[in-house]
C-alpha positions as CSV (number, residue, x, y, z in Angstrom):
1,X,-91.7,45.1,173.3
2,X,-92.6,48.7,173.1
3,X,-93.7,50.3,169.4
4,X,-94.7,54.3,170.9
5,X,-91.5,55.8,169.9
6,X,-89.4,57.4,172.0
7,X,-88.7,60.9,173.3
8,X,-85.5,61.2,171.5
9,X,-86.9,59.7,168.2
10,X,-90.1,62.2,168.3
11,X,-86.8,64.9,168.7
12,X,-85.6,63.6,165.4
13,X,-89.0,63.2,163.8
14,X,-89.8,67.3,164.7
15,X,-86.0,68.1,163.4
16,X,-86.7,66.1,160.2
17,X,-90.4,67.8,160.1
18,X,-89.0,71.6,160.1
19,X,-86.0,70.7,157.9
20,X,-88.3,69.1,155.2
21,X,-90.4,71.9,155.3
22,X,-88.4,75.0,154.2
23,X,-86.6,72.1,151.2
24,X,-86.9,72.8,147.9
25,X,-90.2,71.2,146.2
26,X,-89.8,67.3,144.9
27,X,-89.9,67.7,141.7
28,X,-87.0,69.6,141.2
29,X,-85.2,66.7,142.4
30,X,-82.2,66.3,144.4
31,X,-79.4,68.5,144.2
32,X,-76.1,68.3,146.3
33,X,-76.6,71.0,149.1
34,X,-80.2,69.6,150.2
35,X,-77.8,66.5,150.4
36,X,-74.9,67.7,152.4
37,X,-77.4,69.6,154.7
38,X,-78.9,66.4,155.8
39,X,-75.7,65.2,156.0
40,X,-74.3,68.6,158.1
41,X,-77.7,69.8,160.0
42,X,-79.2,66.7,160.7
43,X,-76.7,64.0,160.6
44,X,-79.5,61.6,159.3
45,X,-77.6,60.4,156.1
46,X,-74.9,58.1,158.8
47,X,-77.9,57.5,161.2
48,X,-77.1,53.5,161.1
49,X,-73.4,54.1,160.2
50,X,-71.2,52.9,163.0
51,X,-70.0,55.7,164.9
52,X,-66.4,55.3,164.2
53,X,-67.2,55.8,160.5
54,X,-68.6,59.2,161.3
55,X,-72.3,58.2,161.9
56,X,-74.8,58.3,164.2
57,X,-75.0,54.7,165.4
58,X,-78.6,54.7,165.8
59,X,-81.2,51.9,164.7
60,X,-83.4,51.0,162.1
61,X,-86.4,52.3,164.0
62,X,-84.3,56.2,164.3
63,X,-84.5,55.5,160.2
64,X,-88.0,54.6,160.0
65,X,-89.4,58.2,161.7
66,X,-87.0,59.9,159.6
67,X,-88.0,58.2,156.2
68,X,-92.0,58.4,157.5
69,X,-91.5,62.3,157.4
70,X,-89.1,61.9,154.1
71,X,-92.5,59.9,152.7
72,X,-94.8,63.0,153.7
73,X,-93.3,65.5,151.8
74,X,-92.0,62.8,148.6
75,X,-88.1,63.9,149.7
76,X,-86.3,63.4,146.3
77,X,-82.6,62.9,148.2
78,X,-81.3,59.4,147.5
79,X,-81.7,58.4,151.3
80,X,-83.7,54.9,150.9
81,X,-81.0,53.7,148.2
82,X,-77.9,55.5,149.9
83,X,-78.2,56.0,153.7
84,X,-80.5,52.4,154.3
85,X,-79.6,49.7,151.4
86,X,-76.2,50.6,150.8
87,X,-75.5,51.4,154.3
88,X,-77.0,48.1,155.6
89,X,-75.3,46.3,153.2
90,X,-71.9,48.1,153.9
91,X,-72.1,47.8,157.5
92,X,-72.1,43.8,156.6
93,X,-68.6,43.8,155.1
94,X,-64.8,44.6,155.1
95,X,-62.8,47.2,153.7
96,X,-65.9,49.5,153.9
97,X,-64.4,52.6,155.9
98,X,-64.1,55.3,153.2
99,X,-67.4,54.4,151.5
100,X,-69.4,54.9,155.5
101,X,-67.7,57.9,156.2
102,X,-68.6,59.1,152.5
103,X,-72.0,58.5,153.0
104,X,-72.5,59.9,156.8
105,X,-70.3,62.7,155.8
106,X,-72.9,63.4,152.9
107,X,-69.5,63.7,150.4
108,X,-70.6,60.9,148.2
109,X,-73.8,58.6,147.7
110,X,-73.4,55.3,147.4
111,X,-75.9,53.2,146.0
112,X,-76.4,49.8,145.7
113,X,-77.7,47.8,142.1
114,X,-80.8,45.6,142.4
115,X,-79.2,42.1,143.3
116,X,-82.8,40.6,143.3
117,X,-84.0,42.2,140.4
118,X,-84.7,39.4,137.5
119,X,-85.0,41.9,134.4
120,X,-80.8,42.6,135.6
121,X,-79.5,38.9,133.9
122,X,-76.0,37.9,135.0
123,X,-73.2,39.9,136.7
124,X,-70.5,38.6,136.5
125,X,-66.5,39.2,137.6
126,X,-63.4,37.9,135.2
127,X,-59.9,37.1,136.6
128,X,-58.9,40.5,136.5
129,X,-61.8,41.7,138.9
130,X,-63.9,43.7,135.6
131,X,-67.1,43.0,136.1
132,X,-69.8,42.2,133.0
133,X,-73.5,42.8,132.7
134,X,-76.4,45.6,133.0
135,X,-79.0,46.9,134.7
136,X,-81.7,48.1,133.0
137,X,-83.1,50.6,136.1
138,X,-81.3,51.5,139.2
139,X,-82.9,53.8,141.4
140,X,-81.0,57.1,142.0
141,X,-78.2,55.5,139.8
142,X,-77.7,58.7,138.0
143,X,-76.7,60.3,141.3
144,X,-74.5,57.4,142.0
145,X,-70.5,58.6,143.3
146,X,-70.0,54.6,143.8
147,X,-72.2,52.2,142.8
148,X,-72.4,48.6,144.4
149,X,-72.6,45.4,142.3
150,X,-73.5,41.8,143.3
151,X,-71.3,39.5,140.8
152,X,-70.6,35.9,139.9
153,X,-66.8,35.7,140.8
154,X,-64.7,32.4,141.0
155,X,-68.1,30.0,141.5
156,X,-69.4,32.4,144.5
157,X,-71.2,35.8,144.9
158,X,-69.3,38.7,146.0
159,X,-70.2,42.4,146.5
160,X,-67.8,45.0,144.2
161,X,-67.7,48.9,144.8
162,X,-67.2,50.4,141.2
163,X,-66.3,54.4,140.6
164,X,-69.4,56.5,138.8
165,X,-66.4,57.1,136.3
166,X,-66.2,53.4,135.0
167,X,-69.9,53.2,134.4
168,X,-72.1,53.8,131.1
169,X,-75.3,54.8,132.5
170,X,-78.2,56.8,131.0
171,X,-80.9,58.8,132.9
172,X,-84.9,57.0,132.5
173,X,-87.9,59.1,132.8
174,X,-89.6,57.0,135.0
175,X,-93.3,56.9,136.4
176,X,-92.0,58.7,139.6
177,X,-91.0,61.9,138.5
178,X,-90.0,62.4,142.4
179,X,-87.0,60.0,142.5
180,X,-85.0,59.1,139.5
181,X,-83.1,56.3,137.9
182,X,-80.8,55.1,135.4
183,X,-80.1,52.1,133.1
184,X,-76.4,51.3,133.3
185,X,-74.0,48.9,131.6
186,X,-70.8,47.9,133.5
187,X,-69.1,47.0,130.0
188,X,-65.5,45.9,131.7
189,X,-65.5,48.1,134.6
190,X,-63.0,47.9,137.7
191,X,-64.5,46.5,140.5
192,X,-62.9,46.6,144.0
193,X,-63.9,43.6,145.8
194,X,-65.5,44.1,149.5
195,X,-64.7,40.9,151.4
196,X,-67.8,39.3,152.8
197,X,-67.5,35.8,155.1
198,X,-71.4,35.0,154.6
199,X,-72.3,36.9,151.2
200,X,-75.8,35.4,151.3
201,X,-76.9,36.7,154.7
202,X,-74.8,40.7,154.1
203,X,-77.4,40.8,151.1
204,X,-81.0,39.3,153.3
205,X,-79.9,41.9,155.9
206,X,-79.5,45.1,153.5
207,X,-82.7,43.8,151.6
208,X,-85.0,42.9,154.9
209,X,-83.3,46.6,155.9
210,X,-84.8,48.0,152.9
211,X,-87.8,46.7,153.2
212,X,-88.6,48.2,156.2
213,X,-87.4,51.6,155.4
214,X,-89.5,51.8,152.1
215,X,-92.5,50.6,154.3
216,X,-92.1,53.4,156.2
217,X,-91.7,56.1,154.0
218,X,-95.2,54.6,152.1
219,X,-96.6,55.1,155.7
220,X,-95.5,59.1,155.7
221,X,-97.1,59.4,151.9
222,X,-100.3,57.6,152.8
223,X,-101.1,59.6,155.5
224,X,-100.5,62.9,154.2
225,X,-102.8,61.5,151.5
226,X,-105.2,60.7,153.8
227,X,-104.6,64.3,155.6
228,X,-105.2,66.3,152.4
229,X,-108.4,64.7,151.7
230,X,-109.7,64.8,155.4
231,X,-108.8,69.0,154.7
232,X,-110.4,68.9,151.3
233,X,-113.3,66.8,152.6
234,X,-113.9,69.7,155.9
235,X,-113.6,72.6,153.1
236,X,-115.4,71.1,150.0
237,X,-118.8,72.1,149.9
238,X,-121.7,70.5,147.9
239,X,-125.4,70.9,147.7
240,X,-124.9,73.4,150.7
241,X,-123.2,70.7,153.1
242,X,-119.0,70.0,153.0
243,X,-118.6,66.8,151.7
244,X,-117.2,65.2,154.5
245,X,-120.8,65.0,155.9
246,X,-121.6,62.8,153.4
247,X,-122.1,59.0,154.5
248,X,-120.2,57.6,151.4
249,X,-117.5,60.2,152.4
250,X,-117.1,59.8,155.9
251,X,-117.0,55.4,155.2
252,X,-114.3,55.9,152.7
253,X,-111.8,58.3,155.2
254,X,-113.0,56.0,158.1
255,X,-111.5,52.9,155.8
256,X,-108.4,54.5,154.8
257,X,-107.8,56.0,158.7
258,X,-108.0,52.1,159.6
259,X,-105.3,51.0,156.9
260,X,-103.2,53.5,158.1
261,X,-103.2,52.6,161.4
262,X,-102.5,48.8,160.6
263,X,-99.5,49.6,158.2
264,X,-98.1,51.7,160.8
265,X,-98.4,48.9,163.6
266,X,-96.6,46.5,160.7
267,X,-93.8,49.4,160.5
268,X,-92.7,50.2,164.3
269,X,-92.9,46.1,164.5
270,X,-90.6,45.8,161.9
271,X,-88.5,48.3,162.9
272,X,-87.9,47.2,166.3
273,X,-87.7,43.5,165.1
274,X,-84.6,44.9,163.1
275,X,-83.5,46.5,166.2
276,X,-84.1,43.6,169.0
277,X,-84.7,40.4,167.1
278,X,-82.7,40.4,164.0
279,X,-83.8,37.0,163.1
280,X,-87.2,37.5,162.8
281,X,-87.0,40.1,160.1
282,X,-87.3,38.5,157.4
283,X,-90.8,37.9,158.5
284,X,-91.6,41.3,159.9
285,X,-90.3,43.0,157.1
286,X,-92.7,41.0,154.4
287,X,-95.6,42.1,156.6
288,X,-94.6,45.4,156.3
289,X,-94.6,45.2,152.6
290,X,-97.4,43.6,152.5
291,X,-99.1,46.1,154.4
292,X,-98.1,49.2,152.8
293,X,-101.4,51.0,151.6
294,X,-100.2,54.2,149.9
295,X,-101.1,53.4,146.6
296,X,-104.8,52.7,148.0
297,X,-104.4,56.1,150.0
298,X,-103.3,57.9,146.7
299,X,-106.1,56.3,144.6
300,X,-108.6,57.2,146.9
301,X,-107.7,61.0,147.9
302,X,-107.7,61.5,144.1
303,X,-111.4,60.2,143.7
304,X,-112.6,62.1,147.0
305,X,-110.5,65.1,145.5
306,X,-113.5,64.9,142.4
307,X,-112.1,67.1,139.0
308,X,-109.4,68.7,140.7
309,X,-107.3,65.7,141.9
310,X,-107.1,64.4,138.0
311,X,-105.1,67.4,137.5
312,X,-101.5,67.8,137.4
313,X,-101.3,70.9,139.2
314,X,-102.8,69.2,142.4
315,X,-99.8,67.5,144.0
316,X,-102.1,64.1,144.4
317,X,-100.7,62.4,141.0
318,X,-97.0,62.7,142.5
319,X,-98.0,60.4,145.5
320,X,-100.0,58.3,143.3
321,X,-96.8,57.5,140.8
322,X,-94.5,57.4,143.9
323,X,-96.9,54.9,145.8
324,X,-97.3,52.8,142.2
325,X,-93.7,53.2,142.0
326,X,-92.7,52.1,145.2
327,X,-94.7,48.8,145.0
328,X,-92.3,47.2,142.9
329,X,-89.3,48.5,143.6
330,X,-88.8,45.2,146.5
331,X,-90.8,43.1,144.5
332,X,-94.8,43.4,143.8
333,X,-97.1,42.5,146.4
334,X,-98.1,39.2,145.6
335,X,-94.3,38.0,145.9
336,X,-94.2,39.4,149.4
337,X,-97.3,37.7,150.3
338,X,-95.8,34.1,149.1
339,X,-93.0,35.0,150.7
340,X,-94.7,35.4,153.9
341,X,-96.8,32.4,153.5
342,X,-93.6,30.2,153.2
343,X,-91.6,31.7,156.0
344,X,-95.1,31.3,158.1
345,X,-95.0,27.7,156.7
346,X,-91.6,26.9,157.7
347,X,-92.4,28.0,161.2
């Protein structure tokens, strides 16, 4: 097992790099040609779609460098919830075709409603295949072109692809003004059925899939957190001396440098488990989440940032609502801690 990436994914992460750097600012959100120039100059948006769907082919560890750089600059394109959970998810069923090529071609996002989300209640499907229920937050479900459902149908779960047009969804203002969501009501809507032989392990594949990706990008936002305040820290000058000389200082950056360095380990093992040992995911992927430290890395570079990183015009408050954010979008900490614990204790 090897976790220093390769030659060709340091290729993708420098592509990625220069790309994000010349995009449009996070918070004016995502808009359609940012979208279909990943999709067109990159080809990032099919990296795990199957190559005769249009996409790259490529692994989870190929997504993990590009979301780490996607994390760095809070990229507001609906890649986690479009290119990794719907994708992963996708990739696990039949009758998928148009909806992989949509979303490797960049021509439509497809995103995929919390399934594991308690606050959702039940989904179901009646005879005639509409499906019932709500949910009251899906992430980037305002930007939805096809949104997946997990439903009830004839005593079994099964996975439905419904048309943005059959939906009654309304935009939230959210705590991450970087990525947006919506509350949407299904209220009779057609569903299309996606055949699935084993349901139950299509949906712990997408989700353990997801679980790594958003690890990763927390990894990109922590340490551009931690990079900003090592700057601030070198340029920041009190009582004649720049802050970063300062014991207390140099401790704290020290700390965070070490938590970085740990959650990224957690990442590239989680990423190649995905890869080469798909069976031990589930337990590599819990790590991960366990181990993601941006919210520390956010909370600290605003304290070391003093007055100016309480202020909204510092960038800082973005990372810290995207890190808070991001914490329970899988699931809060805790729960992926017990979940650990148990798969450790069924081992």
């Amino acid at each position: 097992m090897s976790l220093v990436p390769t030659e060709e994914q340091e290729h993708l992460r420098d592509a990625v790099r220069r790309f994000l750097a010349a995009a449009p600012p996070p918070t004016e959100g995502p808009d359609r040609r940012t979208w279909r120039r990943l999709a067109e100059d990159l080809g990032v948006t099919g990296l795990i779609v199957p190559e005769r769907h249009g996409g790259a082919g490529a692994g989870v560890a190929e997504l993990a460098v590009v979301l780490e750089e996607m994390g760095a600059v809070l990229c507001p394109a609906p890649f986690l919830s479009s290119s990794v959970l719907a994708a992963s998810l996708l990739r696990e069923l039949d009758g998928t075709a148009d909806l992989l090529t949509g979303i490797a071609s960049g021509d439509s996002t497809v995103v995929a409603a919390p399934w594991w989300d308690p606050a959702a209640g039940p989904v179901t499907a009646d005879a005639d295949g509409r499906l019932h229920g709500r949910f009251p937050c899906v992430v980037d479900g305002h930007l939805a072109d096809v949104l997946l459902v997990v439903a009830d149908h004839r005593g079994r779960r099964g996975v439905f692809a419904v048309d943005a047009g059959d939906l009654v969804r309304r935009p939230l203002t959210t705590l991450d003004l970087t990525r947006g969501a919506a509350r949407i009501e299904l209220a009779g809507a057609a569903g299309r059925p996606l055949p699935c032989p084993d349901p139950v392990r299509a949906l712990d594949v997408a989700w353990n899939t997801a679980a790594v990706g958003l690890a990763a990008e927390q990894l990109g936002a922590a340490r551009r957190c931690l990079e900003m305040t090592v700057r601030h820290a070198r340029t920041r000058v009190q009582f004649g001396r720049p802050i970063g000389s300062f014991q207390a200082v140099k401790h704290a950056l020290a700390d965070l440098y070490v938590d970085c360095e740990l959650a990224e380990s957690a990442v590239r093992h989680a990423a190649w488990t995905a890869d080469a040992d798909p069976a031990e995911l589930p337990r590599a992927a819990a790590l991960a989440l366990a181990s993601m430290t941006a919210f520390h890395a956010a909370d600290q570079a605003i304290h070391l940032h003093g007055g100016m990183g309480f202020t909204w015009e510092h960038d800082l408050h973005l990372y810290y609502r995207r890190a808070k954010a991001a914490q329970h979008l899988l699931g809060d900490p805790a729960t992926h801690l017990d979940r650990l614990s148990q798969l450790e204790f069924q081992e």
